[in-house]
C-alpha positions as CSV (number, residue, x, y, z in Angstrom):
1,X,-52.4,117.1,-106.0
2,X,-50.9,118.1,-109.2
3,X,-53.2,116.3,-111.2
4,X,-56.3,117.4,-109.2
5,X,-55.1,121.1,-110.5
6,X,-54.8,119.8,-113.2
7,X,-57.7,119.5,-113.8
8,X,-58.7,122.0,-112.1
9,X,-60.6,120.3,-109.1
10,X,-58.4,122.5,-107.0
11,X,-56.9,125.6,-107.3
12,X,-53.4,125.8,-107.7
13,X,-52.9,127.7,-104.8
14,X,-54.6,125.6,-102.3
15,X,-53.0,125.2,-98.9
16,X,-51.3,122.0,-98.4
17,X,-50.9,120.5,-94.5
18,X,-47.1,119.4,-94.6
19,X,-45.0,117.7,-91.9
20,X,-41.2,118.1,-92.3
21,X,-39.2,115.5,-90.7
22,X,-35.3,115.7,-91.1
23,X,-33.5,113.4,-93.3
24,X,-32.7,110.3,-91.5
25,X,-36.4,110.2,-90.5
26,X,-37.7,110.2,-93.9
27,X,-38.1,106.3,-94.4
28,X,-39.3,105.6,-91.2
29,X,-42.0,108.0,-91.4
30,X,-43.0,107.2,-94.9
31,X,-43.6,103.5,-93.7
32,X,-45.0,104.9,-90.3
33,X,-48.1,106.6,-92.5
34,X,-48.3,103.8,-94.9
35,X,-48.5,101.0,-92.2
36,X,-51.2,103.3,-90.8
37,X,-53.3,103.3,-93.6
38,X,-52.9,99.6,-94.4
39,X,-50.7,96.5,-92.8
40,X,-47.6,96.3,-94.7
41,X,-47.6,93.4,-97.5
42,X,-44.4,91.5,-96.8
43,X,-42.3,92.9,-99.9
44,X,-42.7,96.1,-98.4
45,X,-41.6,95.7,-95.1
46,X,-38.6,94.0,-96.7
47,X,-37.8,96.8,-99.1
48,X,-38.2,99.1,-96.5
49,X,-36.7,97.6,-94.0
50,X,-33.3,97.3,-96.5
51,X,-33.4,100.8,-97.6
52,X,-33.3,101.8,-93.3
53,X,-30.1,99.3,-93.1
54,X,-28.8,101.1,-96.1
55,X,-29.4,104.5,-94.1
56,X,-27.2,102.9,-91.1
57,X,-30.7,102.1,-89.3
58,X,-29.7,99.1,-86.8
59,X,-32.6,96.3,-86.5
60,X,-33.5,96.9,-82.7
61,X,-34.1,100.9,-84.0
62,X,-36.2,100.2,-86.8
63,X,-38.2,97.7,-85.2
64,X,-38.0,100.6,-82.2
65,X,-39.4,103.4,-85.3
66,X,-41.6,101.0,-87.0
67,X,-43.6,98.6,-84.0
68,X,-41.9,95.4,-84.8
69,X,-39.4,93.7,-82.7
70,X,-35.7,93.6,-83.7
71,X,-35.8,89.4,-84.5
72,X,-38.8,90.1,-87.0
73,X,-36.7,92.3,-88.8
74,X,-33.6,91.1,-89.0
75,X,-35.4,88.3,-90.0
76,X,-37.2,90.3,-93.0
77,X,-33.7,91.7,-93.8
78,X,-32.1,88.1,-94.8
79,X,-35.2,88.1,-96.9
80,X,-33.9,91.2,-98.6
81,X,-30.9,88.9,-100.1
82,X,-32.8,86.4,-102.2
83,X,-33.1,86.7,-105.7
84,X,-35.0,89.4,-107.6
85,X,-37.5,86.6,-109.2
86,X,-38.3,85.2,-105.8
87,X,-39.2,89.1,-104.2
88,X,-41.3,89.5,-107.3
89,X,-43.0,86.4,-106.8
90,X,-43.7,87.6,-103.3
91,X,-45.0,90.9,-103.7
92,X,-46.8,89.0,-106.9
93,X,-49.0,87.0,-103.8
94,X,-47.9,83.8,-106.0
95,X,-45.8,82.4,-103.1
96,X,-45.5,84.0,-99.1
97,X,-42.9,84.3,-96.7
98,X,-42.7,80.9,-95.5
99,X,-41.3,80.0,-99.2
100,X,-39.2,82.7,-99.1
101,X,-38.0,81.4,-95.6
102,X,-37.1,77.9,-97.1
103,X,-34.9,79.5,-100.0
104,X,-33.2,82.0,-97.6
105,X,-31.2,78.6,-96.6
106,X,-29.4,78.8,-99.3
107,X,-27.2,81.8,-100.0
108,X,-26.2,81.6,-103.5
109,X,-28.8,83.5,-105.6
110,X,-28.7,81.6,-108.8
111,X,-29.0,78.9,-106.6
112,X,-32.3,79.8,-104.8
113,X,-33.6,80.4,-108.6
114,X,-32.8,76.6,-109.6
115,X,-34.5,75.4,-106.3
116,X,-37.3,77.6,-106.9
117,X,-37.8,76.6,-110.5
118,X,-37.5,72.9,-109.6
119,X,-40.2,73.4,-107.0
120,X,-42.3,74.7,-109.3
121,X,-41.7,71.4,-111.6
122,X,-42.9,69.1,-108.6
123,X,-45.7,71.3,-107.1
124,X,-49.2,70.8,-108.5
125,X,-49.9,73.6,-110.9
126,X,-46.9,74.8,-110.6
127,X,-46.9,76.1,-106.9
128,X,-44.2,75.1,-104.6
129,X,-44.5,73.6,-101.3
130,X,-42.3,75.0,-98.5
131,X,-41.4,71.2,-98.0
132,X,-39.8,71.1,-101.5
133,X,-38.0,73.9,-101.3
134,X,-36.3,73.1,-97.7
135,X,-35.4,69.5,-99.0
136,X,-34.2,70.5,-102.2
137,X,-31.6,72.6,-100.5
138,X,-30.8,70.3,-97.4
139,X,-30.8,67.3,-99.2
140,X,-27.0,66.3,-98.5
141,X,-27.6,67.9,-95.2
142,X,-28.7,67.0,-91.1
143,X,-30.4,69.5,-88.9
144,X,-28.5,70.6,-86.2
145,X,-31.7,70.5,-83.9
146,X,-31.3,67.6,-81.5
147,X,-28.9,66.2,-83.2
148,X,-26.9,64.3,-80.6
149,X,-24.3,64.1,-83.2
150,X,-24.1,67.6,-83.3
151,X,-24.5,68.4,-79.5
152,X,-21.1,66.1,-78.8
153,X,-19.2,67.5,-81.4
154,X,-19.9,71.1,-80.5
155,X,-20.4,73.8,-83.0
156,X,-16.8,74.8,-82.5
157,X,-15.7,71.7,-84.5
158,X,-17.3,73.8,-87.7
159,X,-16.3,77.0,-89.4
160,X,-19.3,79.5,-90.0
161,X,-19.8,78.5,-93.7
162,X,-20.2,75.0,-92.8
163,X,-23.4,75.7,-90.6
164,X,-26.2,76.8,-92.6
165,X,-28.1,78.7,-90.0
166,X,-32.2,78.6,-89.9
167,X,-32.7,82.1,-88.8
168,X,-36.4,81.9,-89.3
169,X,-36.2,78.6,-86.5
170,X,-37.8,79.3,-83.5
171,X,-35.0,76.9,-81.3
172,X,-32.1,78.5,-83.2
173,X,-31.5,75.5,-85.4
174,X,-29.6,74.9,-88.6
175,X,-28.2,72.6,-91.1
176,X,-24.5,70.5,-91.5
177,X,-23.1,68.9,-93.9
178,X,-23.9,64.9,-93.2
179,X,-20.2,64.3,-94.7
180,X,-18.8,67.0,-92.0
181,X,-20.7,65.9,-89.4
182,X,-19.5,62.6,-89.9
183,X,-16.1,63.5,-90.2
184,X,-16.0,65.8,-87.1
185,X,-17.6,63.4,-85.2
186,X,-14.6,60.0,-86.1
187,X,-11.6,63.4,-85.0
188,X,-13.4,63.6,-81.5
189,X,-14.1,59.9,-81.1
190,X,-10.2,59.4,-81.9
191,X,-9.4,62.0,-79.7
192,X,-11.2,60.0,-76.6
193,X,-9.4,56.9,-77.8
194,X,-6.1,58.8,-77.4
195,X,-7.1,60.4,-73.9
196,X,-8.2,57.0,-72.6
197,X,-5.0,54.9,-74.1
198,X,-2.8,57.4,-72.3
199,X,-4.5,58.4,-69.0
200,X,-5.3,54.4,-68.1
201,X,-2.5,52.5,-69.9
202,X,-3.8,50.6,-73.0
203,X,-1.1,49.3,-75.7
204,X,-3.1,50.9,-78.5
205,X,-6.4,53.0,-79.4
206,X,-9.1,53.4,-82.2
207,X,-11.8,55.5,-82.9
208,X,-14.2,54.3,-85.2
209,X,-17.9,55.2,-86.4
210,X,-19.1,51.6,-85.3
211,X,-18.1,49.2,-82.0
212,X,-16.6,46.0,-82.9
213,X,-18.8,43.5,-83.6
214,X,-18.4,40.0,-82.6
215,X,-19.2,38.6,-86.0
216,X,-18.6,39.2,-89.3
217,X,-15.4,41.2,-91.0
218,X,-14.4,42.2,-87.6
219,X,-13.6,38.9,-85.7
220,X,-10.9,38.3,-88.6
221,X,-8.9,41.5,-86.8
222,X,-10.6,41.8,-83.5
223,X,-11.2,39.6,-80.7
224,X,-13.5,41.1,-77.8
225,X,-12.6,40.3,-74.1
226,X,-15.3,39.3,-71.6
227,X,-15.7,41.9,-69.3
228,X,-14.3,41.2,-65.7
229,X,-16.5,42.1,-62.5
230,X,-16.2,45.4,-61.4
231,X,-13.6,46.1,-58.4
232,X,-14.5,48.0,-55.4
233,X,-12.6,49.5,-52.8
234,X,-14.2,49.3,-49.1
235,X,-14.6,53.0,-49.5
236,X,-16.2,52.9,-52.6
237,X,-18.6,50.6,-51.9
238,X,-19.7,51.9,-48.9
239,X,-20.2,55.8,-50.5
240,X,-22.0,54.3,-53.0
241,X,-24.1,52.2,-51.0
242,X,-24.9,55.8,-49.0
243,X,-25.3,57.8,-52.4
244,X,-28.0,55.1,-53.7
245,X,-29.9,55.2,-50.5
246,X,-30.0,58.9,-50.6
247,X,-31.1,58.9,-54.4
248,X,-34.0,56.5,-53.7
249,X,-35.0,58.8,-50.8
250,X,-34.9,62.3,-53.9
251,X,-38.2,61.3,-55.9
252,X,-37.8,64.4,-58.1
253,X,-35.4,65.2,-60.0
254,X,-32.9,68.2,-58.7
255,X,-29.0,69.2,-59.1
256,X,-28.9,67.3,-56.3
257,X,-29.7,64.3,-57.7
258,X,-27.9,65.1,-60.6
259,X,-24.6,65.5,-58.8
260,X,-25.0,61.8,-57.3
261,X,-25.6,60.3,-60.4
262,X,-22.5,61.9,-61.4
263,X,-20.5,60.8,-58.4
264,X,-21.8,57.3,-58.9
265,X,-21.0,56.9,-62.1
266,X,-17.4,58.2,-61.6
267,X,-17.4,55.3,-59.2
268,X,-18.4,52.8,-61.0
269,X,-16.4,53.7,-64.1
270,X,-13.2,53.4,-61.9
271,X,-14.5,50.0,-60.0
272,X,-14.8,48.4,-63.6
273,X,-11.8,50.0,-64.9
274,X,-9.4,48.6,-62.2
275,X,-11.0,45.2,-63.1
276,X,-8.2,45.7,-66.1
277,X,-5.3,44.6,-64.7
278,X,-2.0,46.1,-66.0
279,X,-1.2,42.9,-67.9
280,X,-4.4,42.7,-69.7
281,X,-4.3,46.0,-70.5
282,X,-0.8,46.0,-71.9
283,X,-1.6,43.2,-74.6
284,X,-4.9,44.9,-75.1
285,X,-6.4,48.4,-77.1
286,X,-9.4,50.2,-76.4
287,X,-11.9,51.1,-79.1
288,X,-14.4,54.3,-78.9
289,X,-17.3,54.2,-81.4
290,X,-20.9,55.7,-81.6
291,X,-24.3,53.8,-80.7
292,X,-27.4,54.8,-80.1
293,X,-26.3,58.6,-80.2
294,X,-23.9,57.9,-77.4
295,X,-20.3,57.5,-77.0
296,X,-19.4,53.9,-76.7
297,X,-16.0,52.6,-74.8
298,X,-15.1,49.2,-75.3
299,X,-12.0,48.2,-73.7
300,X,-9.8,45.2,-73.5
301,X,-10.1,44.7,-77.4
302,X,-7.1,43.0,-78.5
303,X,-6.0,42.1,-82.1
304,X,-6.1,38.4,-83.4
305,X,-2.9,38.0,-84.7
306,X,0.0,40.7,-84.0
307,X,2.2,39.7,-87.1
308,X,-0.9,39.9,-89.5
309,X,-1.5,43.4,-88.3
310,X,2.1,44.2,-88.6
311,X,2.2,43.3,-92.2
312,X,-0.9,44.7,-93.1
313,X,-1.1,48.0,-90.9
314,X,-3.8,49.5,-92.7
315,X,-6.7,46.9,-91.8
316,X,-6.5,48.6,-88.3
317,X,-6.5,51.9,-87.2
318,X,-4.7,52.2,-84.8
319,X,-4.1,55.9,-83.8
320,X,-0.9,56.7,-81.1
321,X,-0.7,60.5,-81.3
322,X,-0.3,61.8,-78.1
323,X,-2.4,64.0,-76.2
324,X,-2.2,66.4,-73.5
325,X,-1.7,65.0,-70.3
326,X,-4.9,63.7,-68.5
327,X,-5.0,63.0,-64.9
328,X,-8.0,60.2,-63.7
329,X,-9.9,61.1,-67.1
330,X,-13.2,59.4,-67.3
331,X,-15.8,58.9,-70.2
332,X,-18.2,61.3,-68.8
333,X,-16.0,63.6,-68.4
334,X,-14.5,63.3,-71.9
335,X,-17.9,63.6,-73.6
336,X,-18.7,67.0,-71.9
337,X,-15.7,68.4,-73.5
């Protein structure tokens, strides 16, 4: 307006429509009239966005103010963190939000300027790919997403710098440390081992990443006992005889069906379990590993020669800590914890 009186297009005292809106409305309304005019470009909802946070503005009431749901902001808010070169490149249209997405894994500015840069390196004509970006940062890192590592762990096993959280994931996903993960998973598979040595009677545990093999290093330590038949009480055979009849009858799967599963596997665990008699299980360990992304039990291990392993105590980990009491423990139930 000034310059149209400037130059004299208008008089200086022409009428001007105002709107006063009190303070803490300001930003909003600014954005309102601009995001009527013209969608916002993606560096401006993000500037924006921060300068309502700054004002005390939660997400839920801007998106509430502004027409966008709380997630898409709070979303556009972690964008607000990355480093200045990256925003500039944005509003520049050189890269969009996906890439900014990818280098909001990692926190460390002058980080996320050294991914972006590498990018650049490896992308045809210098553009990045999203792909580049996201492995450049997770490279000595697992997704967290189906990770059946992960899910028996539990999140709790990790502090909150440890998990590198994918808040642009639609399924809530993230990214752990392989080495952590790894590390976490050995402590919980050592603490089954413990549970189970104690609650049915072995002379010794291990947890280990891998079962014991029947060939190779581990038969020079190990020897693996065949497997006696399972033993079942009258009762027990005849409830389980019942429970698989009524299972065969359930041809869609229900909690019902899922609570007999559960009952006959408690069953059967305890049939082959008393199969151990207390002899064998007092000369013998039990060893829990991971296969397959389960838990794997293998009991009635016992070592090959008792005065090697006393003389040379670190070839087998053998772990006797003890744990809190466990009354008729089982393997499923041990996993779900």
């Amino acid at each position: 307006m000034n310059l149209w009186a400037s130059e004299n297009t208008i008089h200086p005292d022409w009428p001007v429509r105002v709107k006063v809106v009190p303070d803490n409305l300001a930003t909003a309304a600014s954005l309102t009239e601009n995001g009527q005019h013209l969608e916002m470009h993606p560096a401006e909802q993000i500037a924006g966005f921060r300068a309502m946070a700054a004002e005390g503005k939660t997400p839920a009431q801007t998106g509430d103010l502004l027409g966008y749901s709380p997630r898409h902001v709070q979303r556009m808010l972690k964008l607000a963190g990355l480093a200045p070169v990256s925003l500039e490149a944005l509003a520049a249209d050189k890269i969009t939000t996906e890439h900014c997405q990818a280098l909001a894994l990692e926190d460390n500015p002058d980080r996320q300027v050294q991914v972006y840069e590498a990018a650049c390196r490896e992308g045809w004509n210098n553009k990045p790919e999203v792909r580049v970006i996201r492995n450049l940062i997770t490279d000595s890192q697992v997704s967290t997403l189906n990770n059946s590592k992960y899910t028996f762990v539990g999140e709790k096993a990790f502090s909150g710098d440890e998990i590198r959280a994918d808040l642009f994931s639609d399924e809530q996903g993230g990214f752990v440390d392989k080495l952590a993960l790894d590390t976490a998973l050995l402590e919980k598979l050592q603490w089954v081992a413990e549970c189970l040595k104690e609650a049915e009677g072995w002379a010794w545990c291990a947890g280990r990443m891998e079962p014991v093999s029947r060939y190779g290093e581990d038969t020079e330590v190990y020897r693996i006992q065949d497997e006696p038949d399972a033993v079942y009480t009258e009762q027990e055979q005849q409830r389980l005889d019942e429970l698989q009849e009524l299972y065969d009858e359930n041809q869609t799967a229900s909690d019902e069906t899922d609570t007999m599963e559960s009952e006959i596997e408690a069953i059967e665990c305890a049939a082959q379990l008393r199969a151990w008699t207390l002899e064998m299980r007092a000369q013998s360990g039990v060893v829990v590993s991971w296969r397959h992304g389960e838990i794997c039990v293998q009991r009635g291990v016992s070592l090959r020669e008792q005065s090697e392993t006393e003389d040379e105590p670190a070839q087998v980990p053998v772990y006797e800590r003890q744990p809190e009491p466990v009354d008729e423990i089982s393997v499923p139930l041990l996993t779900r914890m």
